[in-house]
Backbone bond lengths (Angstrom), bond angles and torsions (degrees), N, CA, C in turn:
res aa  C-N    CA-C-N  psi(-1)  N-CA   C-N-CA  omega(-1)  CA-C   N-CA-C  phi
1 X - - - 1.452 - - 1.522 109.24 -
2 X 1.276 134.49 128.91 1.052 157.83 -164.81 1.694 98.16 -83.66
3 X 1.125 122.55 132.11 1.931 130.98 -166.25 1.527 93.66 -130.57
4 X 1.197 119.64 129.18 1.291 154.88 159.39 1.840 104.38 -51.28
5 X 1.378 99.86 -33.55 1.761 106.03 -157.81 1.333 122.65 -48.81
6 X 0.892 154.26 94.94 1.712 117.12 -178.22 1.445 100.39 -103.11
7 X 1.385 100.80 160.86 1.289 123.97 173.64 1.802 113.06 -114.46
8 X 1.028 111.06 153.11 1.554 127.71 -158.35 1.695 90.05 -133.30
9 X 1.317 121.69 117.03 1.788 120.91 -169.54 1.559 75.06 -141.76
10 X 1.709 101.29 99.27 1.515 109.51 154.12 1.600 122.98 -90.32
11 X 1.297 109.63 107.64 1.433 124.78 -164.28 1.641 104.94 -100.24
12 X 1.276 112.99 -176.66 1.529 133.06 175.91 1.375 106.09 127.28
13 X 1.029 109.86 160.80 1.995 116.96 178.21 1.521 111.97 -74.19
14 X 0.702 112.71 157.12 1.958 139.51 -172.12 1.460 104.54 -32.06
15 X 1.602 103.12 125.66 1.343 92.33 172.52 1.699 113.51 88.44
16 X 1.281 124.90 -16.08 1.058 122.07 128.24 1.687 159.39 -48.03
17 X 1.634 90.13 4.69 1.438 88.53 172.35 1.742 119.25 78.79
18 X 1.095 117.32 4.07 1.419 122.15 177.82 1.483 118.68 -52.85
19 X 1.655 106.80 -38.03 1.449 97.06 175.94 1.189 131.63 -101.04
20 X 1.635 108.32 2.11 1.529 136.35 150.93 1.312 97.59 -43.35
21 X 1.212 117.07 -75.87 1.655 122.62 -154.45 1.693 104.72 -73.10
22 X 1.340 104.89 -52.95 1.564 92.99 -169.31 2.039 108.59 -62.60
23 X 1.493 118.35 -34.36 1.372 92.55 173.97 1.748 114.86 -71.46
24 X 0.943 130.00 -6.64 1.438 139.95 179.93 1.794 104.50 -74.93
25 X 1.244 103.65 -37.34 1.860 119.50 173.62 1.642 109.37 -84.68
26 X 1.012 122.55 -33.01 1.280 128.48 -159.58 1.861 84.49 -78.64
27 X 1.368 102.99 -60.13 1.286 103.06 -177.26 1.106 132.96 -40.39
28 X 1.733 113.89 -75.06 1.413 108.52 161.72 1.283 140.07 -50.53
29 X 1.456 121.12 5.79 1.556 124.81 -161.67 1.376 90.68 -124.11
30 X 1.543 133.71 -23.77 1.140 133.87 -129.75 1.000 147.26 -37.97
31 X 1.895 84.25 99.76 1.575 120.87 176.23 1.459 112.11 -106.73
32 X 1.452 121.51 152.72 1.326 129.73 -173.77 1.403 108.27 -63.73
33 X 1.577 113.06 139.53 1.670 124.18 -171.17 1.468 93.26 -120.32
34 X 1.880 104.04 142.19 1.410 94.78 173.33 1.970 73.34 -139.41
35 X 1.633 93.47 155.52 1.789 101.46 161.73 1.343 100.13 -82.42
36 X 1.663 122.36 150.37 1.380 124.59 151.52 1.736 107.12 -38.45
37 X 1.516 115.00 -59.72 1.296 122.06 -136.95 1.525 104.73 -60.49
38 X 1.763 107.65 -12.22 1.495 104.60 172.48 1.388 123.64 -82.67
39 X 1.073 116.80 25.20 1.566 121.64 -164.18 1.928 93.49 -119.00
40 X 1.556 110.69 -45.03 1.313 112.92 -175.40 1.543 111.48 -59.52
41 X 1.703 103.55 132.81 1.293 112.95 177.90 1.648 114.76 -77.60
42 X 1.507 102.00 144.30 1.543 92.70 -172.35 1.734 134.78 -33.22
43 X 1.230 106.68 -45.61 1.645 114.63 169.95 1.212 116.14 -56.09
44 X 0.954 142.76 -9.74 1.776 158.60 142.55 1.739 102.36 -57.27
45 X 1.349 110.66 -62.58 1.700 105.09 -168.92 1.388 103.01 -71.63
46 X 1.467 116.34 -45.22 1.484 110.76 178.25 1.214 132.92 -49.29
47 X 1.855 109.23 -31.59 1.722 123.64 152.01 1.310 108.54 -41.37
48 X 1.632 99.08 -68.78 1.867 96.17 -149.29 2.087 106.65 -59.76
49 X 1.477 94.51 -35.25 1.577 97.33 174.35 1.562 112.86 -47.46
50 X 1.254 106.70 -44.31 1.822 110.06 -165.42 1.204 108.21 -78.43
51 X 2.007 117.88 13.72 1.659 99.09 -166.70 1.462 111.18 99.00
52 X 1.154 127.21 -40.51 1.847 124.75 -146.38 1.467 107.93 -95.48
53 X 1.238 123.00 112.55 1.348 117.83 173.74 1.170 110.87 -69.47
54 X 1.554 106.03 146.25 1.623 137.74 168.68 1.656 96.99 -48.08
55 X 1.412 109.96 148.74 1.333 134.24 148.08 1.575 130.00 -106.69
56 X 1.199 121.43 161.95 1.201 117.24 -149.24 2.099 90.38 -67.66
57 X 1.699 116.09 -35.98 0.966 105.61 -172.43 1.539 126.41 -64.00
58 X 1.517 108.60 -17.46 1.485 119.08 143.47 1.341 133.89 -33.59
59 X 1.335 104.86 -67.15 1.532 96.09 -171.99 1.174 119.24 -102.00
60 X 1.269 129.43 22.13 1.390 140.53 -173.20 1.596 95.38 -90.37
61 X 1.337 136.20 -33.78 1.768 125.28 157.93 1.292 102.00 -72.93
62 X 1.122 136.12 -47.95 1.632 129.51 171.56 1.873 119.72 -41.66
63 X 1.222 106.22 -68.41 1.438 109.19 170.49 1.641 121.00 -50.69
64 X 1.795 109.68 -28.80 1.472 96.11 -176.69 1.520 104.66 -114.20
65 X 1.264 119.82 28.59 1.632 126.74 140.07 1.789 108.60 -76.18
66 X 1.529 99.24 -80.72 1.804 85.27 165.28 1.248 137.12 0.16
67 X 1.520 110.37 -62.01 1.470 135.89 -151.57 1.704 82.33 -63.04
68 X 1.686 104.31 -72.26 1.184 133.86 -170.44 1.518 104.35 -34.92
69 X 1.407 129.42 -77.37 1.332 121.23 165.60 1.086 126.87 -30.64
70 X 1.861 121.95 -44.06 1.359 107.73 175.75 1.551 118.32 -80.14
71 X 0.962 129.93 -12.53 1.427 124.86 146.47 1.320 129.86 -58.74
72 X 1.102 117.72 -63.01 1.489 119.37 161.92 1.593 116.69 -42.28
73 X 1.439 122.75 -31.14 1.273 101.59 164.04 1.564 117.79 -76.77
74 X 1.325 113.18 -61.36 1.534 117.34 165.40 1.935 121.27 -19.89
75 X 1.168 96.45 -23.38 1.776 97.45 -175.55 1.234 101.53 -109.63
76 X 1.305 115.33 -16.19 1.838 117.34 143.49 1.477 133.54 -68.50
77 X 1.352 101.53 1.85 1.405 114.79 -176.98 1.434 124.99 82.23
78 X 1.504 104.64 -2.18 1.620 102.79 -175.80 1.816 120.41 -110.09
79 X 1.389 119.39 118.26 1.318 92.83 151.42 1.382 153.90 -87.30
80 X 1.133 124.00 -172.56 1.450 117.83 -153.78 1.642 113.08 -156.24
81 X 1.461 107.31 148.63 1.309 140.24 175.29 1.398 114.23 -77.33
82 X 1.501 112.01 117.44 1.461 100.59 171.73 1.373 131.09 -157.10
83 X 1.385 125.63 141.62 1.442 127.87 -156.95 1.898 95.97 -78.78
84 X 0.832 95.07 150.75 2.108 110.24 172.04 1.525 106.75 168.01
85 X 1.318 102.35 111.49 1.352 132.48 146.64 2.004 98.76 -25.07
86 X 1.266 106.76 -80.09 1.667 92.62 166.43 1.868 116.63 81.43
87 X 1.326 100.31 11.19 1.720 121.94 -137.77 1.625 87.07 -56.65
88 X 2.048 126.16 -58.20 1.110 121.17 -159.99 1.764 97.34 -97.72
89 X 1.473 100.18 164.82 1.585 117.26 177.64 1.805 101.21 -61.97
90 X 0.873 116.23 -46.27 1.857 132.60 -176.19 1.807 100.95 -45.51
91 X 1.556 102.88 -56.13 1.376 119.03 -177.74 1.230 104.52 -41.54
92 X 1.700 115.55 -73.59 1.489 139.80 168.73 1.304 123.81 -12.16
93 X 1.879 101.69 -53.09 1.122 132.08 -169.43 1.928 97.27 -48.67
94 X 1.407 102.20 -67.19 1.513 134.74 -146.92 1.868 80.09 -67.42
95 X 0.965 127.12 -69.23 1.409 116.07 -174.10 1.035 128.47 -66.66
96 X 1.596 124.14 -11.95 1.405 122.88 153.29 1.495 127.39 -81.37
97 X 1.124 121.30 2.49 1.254 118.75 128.93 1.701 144.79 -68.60
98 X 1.400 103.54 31.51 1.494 110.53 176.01 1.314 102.39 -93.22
99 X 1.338 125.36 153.25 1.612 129.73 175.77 1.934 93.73 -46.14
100 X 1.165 108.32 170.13 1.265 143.07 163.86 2.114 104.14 65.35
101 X 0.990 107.67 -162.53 1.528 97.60 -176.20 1.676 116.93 -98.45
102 X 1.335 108.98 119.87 1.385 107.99 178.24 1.457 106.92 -90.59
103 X 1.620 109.79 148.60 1.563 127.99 168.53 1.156 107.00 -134.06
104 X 1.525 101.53 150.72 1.791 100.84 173.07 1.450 99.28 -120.28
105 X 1.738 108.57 147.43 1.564 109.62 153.09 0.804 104.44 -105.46
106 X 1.240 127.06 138.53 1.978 121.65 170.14 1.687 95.85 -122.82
107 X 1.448 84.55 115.72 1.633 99.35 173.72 1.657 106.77 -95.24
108 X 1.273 97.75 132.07 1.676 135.25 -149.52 1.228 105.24 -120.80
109 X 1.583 112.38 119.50 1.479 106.69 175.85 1.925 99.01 -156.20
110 X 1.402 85.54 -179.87 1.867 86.92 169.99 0.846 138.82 -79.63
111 X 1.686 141.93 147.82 1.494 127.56 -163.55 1.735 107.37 -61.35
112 X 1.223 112.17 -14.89 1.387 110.51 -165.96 1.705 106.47 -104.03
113 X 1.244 110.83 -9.24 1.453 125.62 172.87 1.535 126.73 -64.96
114 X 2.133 93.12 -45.11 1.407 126.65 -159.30 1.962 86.52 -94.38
115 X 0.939 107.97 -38.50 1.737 117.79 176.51 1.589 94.63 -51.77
116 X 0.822 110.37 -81.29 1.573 115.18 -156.14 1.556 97.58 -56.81
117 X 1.459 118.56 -64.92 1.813 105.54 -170.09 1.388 96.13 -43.04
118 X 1.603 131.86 -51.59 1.455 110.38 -170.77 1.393 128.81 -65.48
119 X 0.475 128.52 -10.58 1.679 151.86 165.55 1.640 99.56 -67.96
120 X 0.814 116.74 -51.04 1.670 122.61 166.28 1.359 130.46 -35.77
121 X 1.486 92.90 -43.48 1.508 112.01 -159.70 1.615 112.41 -71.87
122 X 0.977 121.90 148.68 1.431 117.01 163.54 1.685 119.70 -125.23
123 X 0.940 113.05 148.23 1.634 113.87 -175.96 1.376 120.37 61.22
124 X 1.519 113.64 8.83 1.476 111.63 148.18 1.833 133.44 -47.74
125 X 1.557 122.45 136.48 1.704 84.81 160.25 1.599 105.69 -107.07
126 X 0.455 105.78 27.72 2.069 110.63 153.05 1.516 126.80 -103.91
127 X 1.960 85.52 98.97 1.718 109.54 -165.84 1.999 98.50 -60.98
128 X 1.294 106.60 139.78 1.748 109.01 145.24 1.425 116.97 -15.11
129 X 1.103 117.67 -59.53 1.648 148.88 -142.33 2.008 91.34 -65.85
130 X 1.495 120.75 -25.79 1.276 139.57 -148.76 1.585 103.46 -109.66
131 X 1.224 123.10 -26.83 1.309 159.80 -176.62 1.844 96.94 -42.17
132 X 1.348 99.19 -64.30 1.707 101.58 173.86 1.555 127.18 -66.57
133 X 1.292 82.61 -47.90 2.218 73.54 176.32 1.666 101.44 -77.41
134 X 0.964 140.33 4.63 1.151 128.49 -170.16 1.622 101.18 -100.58
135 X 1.432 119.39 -24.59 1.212 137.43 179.42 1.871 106.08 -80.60
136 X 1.373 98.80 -33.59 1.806 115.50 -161.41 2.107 82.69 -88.15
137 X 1.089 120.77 -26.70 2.207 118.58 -179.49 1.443 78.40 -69.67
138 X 1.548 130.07 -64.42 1.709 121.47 -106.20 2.054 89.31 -62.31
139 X 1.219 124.04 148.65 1.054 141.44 138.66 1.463 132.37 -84.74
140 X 1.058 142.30 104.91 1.339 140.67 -159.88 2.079 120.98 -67.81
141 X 0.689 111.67 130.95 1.837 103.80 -175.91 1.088 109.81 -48.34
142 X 1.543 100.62 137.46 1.813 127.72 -173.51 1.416 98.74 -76.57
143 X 1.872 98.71 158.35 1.283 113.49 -168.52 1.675 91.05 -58.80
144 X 1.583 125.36 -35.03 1.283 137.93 -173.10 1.745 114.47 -51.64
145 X 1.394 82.85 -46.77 1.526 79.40 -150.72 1.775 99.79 -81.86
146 X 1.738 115.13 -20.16 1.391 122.41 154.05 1.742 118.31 -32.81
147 X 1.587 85.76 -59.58 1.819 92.37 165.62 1.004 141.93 -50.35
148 X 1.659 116.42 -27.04 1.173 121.24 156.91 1.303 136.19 -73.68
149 X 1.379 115.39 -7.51 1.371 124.95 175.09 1.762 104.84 115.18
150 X 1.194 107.78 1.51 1.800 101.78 167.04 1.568 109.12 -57.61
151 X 1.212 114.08 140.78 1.300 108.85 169.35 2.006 105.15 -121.72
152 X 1.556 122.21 -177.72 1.025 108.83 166.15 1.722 100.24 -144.99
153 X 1.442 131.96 117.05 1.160 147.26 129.99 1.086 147.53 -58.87
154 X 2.372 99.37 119.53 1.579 102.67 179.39 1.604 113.75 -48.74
155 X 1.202 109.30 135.58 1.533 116.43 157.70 1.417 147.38 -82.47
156 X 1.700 88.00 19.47 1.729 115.38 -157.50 2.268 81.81 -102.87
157 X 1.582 101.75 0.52 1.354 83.28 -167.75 1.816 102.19 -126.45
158 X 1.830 94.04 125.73 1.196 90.88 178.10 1.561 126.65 0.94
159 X 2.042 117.78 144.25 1.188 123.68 -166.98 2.078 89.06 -76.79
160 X 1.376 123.33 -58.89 1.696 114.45 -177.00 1.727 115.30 -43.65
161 X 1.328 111.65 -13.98 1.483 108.28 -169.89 1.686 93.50 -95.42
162 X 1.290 118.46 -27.38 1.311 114.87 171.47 1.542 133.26 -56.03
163 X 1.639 88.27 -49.00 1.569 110.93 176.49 1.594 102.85 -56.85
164 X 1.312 119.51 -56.59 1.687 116.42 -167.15 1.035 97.13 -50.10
165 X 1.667 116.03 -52.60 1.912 112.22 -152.38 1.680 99.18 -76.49
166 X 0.846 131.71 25.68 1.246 148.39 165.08 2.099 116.00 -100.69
167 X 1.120 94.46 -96.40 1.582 99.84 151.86 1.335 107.29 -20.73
168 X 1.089 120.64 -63.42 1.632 116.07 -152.55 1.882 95.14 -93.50
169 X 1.139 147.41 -54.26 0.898 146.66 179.97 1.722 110.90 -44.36
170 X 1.457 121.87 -47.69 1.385 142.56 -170.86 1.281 97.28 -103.88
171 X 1.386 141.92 22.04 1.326 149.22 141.14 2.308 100.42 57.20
172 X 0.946 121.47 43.91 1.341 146.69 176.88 1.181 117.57 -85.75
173 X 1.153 138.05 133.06 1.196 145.15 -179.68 1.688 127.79 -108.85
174 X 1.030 100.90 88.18 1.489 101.94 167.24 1.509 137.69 -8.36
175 X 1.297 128.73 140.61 1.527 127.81 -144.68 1.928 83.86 -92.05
């Protein structure tokens, strides 16, 4: 059965602001927002806390819980807002196979940009220290997945200028 739903999976590495933007989207559109990071099973958080980057055999049950939720909402009729890191094209791959239409924003910024907001943060468990290999995974959006309507936004620009070029890029209509 063919789903109306789409999903909006605003991705980029740490400290990018992903859950800035997606509750800022969730809002005005209002569609249901979930973080990735609630999907990861503890031995995943207990890594990223200790320093230790994820392996792909990590998040491959992580990414296809996601998937699963965003289908399960889509066959509920709703779409949805959603945080993911999203770092490799493969990752991408696996969650765009959820019913209804997936897009990615990948908010894009400088290593010294993404440094400092993290440094900001408090009560994250994703140390600074993680900041580089997470930069050394990211794969950048395919000429493909451009085609589909992914877009990618500087993050050097106000969070409301984000939200529009979102809306307006993915042709969405405000709640």
């Amino acid at each position: 059965m063919e789903s109306s739903a789409i999903h909006v999976v605003v991705m980029g590495v740490a400290g990018a602001g992903k859950s800035t933007i997606a509750e800022a989207l969730s809002s005005s559109l209002g569609w249901d927002m979930a973080e990735a990071d609630r999907f990861h099973p503890s031995a995943n958080i207990t890594k990223m806390a200790g320093g230790v980057p994820l392996t792909d055999e990590d998040r491959w049950p992580w990414l296809r819980s996601i998937r699963d939720w965003m289908t399960s909402e889509a066959q509920a009729g709703k779409s949805t807002v959603l945080t993911c890191s999203a770092l490799k094209r493969s990752y991408r791959e696996l969650l765009a196979e959820a019913q209804g239409r997936v897009v990615f924003v990948h908010l894009d910024g400088t290593p010294e940009l993404l440094a400092e907001r993290m440094g900001g943060r408090e009560g994250h468990f994703m140390p600074p220290s993680l900041l580089p290999s997470q930069l050394a995974t990211l794969e950048p959006l395919s000429a493909e997945e451009y085609a589909s309507g992914s877009l990618r936004l500087d993050i050097s620009r106000e969070p409301s200028a984000l939200v529009r070029a979102v809306v307006d890029g993915l042709m969405l209509q405000a709640a």
